[in-house]
C-alpha positions as CSV (number, residue, x, y, z in Angstrom):
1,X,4.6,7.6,-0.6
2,X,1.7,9.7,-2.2
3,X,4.5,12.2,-3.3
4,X,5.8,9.0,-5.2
5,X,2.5,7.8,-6.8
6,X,1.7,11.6,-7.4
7,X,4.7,11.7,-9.6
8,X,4.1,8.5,-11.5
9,X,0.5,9.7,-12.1
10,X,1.5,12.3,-13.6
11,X,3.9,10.9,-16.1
12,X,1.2,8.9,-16.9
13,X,-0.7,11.6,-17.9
14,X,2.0,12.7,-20.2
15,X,-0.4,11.9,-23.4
16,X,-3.8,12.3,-22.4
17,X,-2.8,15.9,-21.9
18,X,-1.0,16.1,-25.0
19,X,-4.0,14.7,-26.7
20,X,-6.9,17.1,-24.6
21,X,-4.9,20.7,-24.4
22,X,-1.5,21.4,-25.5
23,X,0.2,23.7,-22.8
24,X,1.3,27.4,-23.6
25,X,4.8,27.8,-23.8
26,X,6.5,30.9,-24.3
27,X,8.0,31.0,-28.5
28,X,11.5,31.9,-26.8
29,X,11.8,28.6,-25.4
30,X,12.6,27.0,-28.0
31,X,15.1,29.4,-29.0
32,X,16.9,28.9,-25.6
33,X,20.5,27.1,-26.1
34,X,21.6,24.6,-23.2
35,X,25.1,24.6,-21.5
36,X,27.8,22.9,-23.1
37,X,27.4,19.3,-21.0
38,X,31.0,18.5,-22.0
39,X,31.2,14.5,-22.1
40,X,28.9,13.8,-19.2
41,X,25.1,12.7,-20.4
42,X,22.8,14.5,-17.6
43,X,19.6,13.2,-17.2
44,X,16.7,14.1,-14.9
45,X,15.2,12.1,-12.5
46,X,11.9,12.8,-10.7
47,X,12.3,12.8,-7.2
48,X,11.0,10.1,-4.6
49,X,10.1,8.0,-8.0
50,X,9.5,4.2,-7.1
51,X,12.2,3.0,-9.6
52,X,14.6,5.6,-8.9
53,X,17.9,3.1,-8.0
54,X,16.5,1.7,-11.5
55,X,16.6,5.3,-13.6
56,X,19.8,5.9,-11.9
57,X,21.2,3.0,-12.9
58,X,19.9,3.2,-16.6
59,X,21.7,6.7,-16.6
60,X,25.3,4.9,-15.7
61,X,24.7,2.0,-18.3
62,X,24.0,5.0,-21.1
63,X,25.9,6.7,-20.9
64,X,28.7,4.1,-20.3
65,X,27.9,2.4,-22.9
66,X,28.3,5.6,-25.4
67,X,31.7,6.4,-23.6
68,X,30.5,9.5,-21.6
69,X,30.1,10.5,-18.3
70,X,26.8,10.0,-16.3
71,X,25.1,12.4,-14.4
72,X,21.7,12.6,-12.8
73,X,19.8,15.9,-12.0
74,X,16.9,15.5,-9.7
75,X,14.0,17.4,-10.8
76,X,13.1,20.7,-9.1
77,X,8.9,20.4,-9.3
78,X,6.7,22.2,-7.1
79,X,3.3,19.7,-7.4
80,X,1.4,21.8,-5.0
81,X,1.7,25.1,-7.0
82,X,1.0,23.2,-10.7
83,X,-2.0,24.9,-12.3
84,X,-4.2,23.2,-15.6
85,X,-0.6,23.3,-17.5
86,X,0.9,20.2,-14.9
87,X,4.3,19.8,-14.9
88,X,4.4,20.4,-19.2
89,X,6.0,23.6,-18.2
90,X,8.6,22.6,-15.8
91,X,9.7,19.4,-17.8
92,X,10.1,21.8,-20.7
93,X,12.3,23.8,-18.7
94,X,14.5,21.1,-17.2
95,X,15.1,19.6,-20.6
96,X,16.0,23.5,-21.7
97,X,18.3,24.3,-19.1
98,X,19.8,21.2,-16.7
99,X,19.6,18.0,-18.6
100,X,19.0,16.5,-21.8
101,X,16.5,13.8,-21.2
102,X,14.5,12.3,-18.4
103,X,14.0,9.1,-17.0
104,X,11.1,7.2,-15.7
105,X,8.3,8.3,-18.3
106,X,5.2,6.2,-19.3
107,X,5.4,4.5,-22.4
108,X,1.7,4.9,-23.2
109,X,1.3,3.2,-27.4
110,X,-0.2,5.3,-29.9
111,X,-0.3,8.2,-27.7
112,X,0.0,11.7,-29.2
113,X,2.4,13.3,-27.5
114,X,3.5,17.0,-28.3
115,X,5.7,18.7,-30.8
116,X,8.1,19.5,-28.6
117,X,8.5,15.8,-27.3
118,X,9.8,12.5,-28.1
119,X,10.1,9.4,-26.6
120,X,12.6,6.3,-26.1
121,X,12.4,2.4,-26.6
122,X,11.5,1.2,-22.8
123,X,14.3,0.6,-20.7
124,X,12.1,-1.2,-18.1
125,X,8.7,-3.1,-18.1
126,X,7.1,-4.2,-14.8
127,X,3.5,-6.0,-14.5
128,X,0.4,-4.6,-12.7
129,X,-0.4,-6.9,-10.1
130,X,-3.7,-8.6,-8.5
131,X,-3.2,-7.9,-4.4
132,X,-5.4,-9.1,-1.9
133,X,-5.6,-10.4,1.8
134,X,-7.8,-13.1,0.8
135,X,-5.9,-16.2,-0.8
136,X,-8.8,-16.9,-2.9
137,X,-8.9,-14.4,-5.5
138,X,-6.4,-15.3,-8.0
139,X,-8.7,-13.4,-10.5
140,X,-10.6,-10.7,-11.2
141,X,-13.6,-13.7,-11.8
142,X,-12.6,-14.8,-8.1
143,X,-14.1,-11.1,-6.4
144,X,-17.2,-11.0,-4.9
145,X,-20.2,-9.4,-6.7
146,X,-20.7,-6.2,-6.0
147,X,-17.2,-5.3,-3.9
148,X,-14.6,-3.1,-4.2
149,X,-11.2,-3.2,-6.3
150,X,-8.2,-0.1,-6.3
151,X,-7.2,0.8,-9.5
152,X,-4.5,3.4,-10.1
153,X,-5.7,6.4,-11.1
154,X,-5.4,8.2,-14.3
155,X,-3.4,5.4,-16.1
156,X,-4.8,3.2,-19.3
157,X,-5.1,0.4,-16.9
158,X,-7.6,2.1,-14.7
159,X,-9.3,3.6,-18.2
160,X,-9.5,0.1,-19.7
161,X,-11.0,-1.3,-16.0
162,X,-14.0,1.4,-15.7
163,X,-14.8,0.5,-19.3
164,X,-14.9,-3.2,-18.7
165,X,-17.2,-2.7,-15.6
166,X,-19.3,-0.2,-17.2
167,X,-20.1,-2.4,-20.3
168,X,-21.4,-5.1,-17.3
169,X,-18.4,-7.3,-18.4
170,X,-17.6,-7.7,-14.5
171,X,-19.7,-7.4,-11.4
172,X,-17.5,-5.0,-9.6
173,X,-17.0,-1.7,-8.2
174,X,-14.6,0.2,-8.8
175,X,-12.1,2.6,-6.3
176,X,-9.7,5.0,-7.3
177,X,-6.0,5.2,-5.4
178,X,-3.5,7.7,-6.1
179,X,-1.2,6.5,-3.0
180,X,0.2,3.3,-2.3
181,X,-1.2,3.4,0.9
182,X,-4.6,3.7,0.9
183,X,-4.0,0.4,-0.7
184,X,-2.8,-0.9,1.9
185,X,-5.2,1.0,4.2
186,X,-8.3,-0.3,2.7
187,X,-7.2,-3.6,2.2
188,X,-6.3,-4.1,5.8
189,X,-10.1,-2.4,6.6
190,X,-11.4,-4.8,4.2
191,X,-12.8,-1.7,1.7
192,X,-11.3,-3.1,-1.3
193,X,-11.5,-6.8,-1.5
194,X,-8.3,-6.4,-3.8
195,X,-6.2,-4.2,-5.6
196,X,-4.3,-3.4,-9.3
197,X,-0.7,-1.8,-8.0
198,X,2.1,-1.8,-10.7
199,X,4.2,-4.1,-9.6
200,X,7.4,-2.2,-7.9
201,X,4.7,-0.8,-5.3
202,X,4.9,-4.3,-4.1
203,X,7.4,-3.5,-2.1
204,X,5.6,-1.0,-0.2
205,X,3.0,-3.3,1.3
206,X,3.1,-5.5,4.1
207,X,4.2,-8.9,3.2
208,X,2.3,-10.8,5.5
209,X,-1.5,-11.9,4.5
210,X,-0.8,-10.2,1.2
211,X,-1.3,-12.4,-1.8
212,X,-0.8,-12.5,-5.7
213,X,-2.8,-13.3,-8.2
214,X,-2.5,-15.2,-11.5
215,X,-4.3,-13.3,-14.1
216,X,-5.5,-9.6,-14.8
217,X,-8.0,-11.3,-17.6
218,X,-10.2,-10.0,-19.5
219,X,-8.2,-6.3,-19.1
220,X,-5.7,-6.5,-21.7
221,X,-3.5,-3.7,-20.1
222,X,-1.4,-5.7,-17.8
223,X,2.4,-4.1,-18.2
224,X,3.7,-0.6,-17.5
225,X,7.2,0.2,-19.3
226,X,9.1,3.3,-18.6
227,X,11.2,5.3,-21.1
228,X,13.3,8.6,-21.9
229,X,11.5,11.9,-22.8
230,X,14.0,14.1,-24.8
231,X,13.3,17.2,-26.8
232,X,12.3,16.4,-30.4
233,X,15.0,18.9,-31.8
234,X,17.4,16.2,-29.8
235,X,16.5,13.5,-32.4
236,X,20.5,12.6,-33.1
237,X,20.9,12.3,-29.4
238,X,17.8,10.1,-29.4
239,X,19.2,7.7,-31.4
240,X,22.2,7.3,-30.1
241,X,20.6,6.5,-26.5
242,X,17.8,4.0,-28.2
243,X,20.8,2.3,-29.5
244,X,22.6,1.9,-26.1
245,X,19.2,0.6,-25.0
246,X,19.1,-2.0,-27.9
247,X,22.8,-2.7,-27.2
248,X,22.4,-3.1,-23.6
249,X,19.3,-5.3,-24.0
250,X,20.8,-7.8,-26.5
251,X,23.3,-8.0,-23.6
252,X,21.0,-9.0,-21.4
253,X,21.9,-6.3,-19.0
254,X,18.2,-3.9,-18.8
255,X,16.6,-4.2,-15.2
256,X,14.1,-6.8,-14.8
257,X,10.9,-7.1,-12.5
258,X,10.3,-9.9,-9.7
259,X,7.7,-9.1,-6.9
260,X,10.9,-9.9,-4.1
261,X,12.8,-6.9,-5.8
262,X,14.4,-5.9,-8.2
């Protein structure tokens, strides 16, 4: 499960990176020339994601619905050896050499993402949720002064909360996660009185004693939507698959979020 979260972090951190230090990548990169994929659409998928069933079923309903053949490549990432680059490197390579676009990254607005890099229309929204044990906090208002709520790491969410607590705006501390279950852990040991999780994670907590709340207010950052990052010299093929999104949307057929599955 950290493995998972780890992942998602990182995606997440597609556009702060972008925006603090551009990675190095080698000028014959982007004179390398893919295989010919034929009429299949690979895509990449990053391995032990949350919503991988999701991503692999966006990848069917693609390309399906512009008349090729799906495939999905899981993505070969070593997240122990990464150095300052991250994964820029290895996504750069993957979309190079073994697929043409992958699924499951952060949609993060008005980010300034790199050169190389684009972007789809979302494919998949979920909301963050309030978790707790206690059935009283419904809110963020509801936590006691002075205790303890997760936030996940390194996303705009857990950006926006730090702000609002360090402008006084609410009497709370606030605790870093980057695994799913320390949320569970600390909940259970009473650390955190609640918890932000984006909202497949659900699913990775213990149903009983574990309640929902109603509101994130005041934080204004209360969805997470995932889309498909492509090469920008792949700008044609962009379009084509932000059209299949549109079409399968208007058909009602993109996945949608309730906290009892998807």
């Amino acid at each position: 499960m950290a493995r998972q979260i780890a992942y998602g972090m990182m995606l997440a951190l597609l556009a702060t990176a972008a925006q603090a230090q551009q990675p190095y990548i080698p000028p014959e990169f982007y004179d390398a020339r893919r295989p010919d994929f034929g009429q299949s659409l690979p895509l990449c998928l990053l391995p032990d994601s949350v919503t991988a069933a999701i991503d692999d079923e966006m990848a069917r309903l693609i390309a399906d619905r512009l008349l090729l053949q799906p495939a999905t490549v899981p993505m070969q990432v070593n997240m122990g050896a990464m150095d300052e680059d991250g994964i820029w490197p290895d996504l750069f390579v993957h979309l190079t050499e073994v697929c043409v676009g992958m699924l499951g990254a952060q949609l993060i607005t008005g980010a300034p993402y790199p050169d190389w890099l684009i972007i789809s229309r979302p494919y998949y929204s979920a909301p963050y949720l309030l978790v707790s044990h206690d059935p009283a906090i419904r809110s963020l208002a509801d936590l006691p002064e002075g205790s303890f709520i997760g936030s996940p790491i390194y996303t705009p969410l857990d950006t926006e909360l730090a702000r609002l607590i360090g402008a006084g705006a609410a009497p709370i501390n606030r605790l870093p996660y980057d695994d799913i279950d320390q949320v569970h852990r600390f909940l259970a040991d009473g650390t955190m009185a609640a918890a932000i999780i984006w909202g497949p994670y659900i699913r990775a907590l213990p149903p009983d004693r574990l309640h929902i709340g109603t509101t994130l207010a005041p934080l204004h950052t209360t969805t997470r939507s995932l889309g498909i990052v492509m090469r920008s010299r792949d700008r044609a093929l962009m379009g084509m698959i932000d059209s299949a999104i549109a079409s399968l949307a208007d058909d009602g057929l993109l996945p949608t979020f309730t906290p009892t599955g998807d």
